[in-house]
C-alpha positions as a Markdown table, in Angstrom:
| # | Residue | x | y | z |
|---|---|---|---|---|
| 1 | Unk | 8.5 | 2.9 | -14.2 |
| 2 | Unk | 8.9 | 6.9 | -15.1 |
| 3 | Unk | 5.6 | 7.0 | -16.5 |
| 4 | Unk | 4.1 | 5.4 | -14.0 |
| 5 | Unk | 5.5 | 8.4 | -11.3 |
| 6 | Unk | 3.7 | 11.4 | -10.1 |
| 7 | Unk | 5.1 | 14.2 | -12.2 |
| 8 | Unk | 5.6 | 17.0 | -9.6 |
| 9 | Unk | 7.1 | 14.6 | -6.3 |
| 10 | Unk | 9.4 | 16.6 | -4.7 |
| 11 | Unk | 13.5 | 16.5 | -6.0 |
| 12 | Unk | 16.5 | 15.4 | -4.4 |
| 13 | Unk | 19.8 | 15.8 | -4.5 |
| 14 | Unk | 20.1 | 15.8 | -8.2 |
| 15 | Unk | 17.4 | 18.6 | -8.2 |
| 16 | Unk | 14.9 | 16.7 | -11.0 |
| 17 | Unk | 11.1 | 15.7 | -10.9 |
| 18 | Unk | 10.0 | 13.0 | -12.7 |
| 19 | Unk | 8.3 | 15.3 | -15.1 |
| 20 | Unk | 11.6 | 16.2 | -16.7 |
| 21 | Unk | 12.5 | 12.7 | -17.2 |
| 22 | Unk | 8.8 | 11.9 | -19.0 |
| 23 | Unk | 8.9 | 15.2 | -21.0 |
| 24 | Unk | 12.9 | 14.4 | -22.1 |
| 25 | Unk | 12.7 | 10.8 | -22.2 |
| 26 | Unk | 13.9 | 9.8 | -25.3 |
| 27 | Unk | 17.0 | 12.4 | -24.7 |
| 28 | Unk | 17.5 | 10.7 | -21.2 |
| 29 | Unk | 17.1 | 7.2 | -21.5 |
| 30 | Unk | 20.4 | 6.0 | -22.5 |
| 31 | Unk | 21.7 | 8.3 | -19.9 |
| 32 | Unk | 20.0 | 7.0 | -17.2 |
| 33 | Unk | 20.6 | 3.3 | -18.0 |
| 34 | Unk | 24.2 | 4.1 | -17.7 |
| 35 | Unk | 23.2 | 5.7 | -14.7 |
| 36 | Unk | 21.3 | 2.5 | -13.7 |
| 37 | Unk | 24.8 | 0.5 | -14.4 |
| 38 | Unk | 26.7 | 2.9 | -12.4 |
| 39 | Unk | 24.2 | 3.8 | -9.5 |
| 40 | Unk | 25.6 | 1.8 | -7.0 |
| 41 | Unk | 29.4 | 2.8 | -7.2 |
| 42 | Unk | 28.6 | 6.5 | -6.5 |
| 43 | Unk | 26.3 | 9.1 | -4.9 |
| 44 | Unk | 23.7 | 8.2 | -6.8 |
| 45 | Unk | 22.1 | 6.3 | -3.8 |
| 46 | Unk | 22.7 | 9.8 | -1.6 |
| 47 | Unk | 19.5 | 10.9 | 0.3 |
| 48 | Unk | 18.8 | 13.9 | 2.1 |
| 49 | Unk | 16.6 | 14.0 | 5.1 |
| 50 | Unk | 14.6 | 16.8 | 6.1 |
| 51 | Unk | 12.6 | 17.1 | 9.2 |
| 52 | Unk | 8.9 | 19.0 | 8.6 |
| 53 | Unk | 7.6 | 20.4 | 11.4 |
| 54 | Unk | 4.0 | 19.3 | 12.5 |
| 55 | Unk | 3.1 | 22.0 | 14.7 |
| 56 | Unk | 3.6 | 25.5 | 15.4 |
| 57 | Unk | 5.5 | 25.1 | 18.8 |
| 58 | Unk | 8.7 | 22.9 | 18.3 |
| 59 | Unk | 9.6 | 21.2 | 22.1 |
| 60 | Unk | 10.6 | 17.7 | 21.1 |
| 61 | Unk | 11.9 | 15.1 | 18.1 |
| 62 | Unk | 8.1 | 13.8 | 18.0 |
| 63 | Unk | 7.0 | 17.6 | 16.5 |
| 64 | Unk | 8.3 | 17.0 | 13.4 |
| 65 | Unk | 8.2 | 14.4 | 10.2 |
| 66 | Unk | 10.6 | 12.9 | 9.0 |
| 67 | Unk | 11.2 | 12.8 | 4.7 |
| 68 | Unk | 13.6 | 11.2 | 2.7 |
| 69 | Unk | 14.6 | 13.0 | -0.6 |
| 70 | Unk | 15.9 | 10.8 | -2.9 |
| 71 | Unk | 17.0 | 11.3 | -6.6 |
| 72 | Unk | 14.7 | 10.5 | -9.3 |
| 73 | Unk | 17.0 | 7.9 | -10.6 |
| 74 | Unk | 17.4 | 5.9 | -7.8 |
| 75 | Unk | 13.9 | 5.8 | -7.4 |
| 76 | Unk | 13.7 | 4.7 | -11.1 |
| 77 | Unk | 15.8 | 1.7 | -10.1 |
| 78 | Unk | 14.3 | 0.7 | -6.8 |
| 79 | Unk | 11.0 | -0.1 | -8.9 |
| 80 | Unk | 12.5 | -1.6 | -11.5 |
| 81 | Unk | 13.5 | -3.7 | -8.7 |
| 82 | Unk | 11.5 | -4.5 | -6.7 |
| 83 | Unk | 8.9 | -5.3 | -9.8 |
| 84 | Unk | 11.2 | -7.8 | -10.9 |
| 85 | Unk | 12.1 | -9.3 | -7.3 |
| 86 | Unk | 8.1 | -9.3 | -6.5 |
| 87 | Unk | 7.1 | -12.4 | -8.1 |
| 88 | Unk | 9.7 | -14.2 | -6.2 |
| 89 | Unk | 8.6 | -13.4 | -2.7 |
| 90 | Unk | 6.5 | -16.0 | -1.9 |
| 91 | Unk | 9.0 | -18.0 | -2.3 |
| 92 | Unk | 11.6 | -15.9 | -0.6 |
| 93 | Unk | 9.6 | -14.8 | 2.4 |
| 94 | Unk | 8.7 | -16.5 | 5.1 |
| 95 | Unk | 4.8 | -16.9 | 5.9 |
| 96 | Unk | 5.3 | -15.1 | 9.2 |
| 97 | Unk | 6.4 | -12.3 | 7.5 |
| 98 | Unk | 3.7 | -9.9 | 7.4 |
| 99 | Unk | 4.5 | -6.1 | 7.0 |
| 100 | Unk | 5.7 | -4.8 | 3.7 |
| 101 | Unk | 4.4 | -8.0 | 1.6 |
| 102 | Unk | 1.3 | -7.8 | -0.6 |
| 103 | Unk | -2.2 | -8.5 | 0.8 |
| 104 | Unk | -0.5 | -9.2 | 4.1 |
| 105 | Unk | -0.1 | -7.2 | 7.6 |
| 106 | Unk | 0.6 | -7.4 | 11.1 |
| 107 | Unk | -2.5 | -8.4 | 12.2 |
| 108 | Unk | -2.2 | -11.9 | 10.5 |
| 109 | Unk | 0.0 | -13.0 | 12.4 |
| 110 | Unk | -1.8 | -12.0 | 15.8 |
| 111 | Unk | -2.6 | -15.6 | 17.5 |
């Protein structure tokens, strides 16, 4: 999943790109599986949000865009979710559901 990640995406809280993690990964690697083991007993799942402004003159909420910075590691184990929980959806998800699903959007379900 590490590889896989573009090397320079902004850090989060814990202030790492994945680059470190591919350069050091044999280092890292048993680290972050006890991180993996731990991640959801801590502040590992922290985010920070940071509002980016679109244009030059800032009136209203709408001017700006919002981004989530989340720590390399919890991004790690979101993947390595969601790659093991994909070939269950069909079964899982109903087939009204259309946004965030594979080959499949809003519009299919317009009558």
């Amino acid at each position: 999943m590490i590889m896989g990640m573009k090397p320079l995406k902004a850090p989060g809280l814990d202030s790492f790109q994945p680059f470190f993690y591919k350069q050091f990964w044999p280092i890292v690697s048993k680290d972050l599986q006890y991180l993996v083991k731990k991640a959801f007993r801590n502040s590992l799942l922290d985010t920070l949000l940071v509002l980016i402004p679109k244009v030059d003159n800032l009136s209203y909420l709408n001017d700006f865009r919002p981004i989530s910075l989340c720590n390399i590691a919890y991004k790690v184990i979101t993947k390595i979710l969601v790659a093991h929980i994909r070939p269950f959806l069909v079964n899982i998800v109903g087939p009204f559901q259309g946004r965030f699903i594979p080959r499949r959007g809003t519009t299919d379900n317009v009558l």
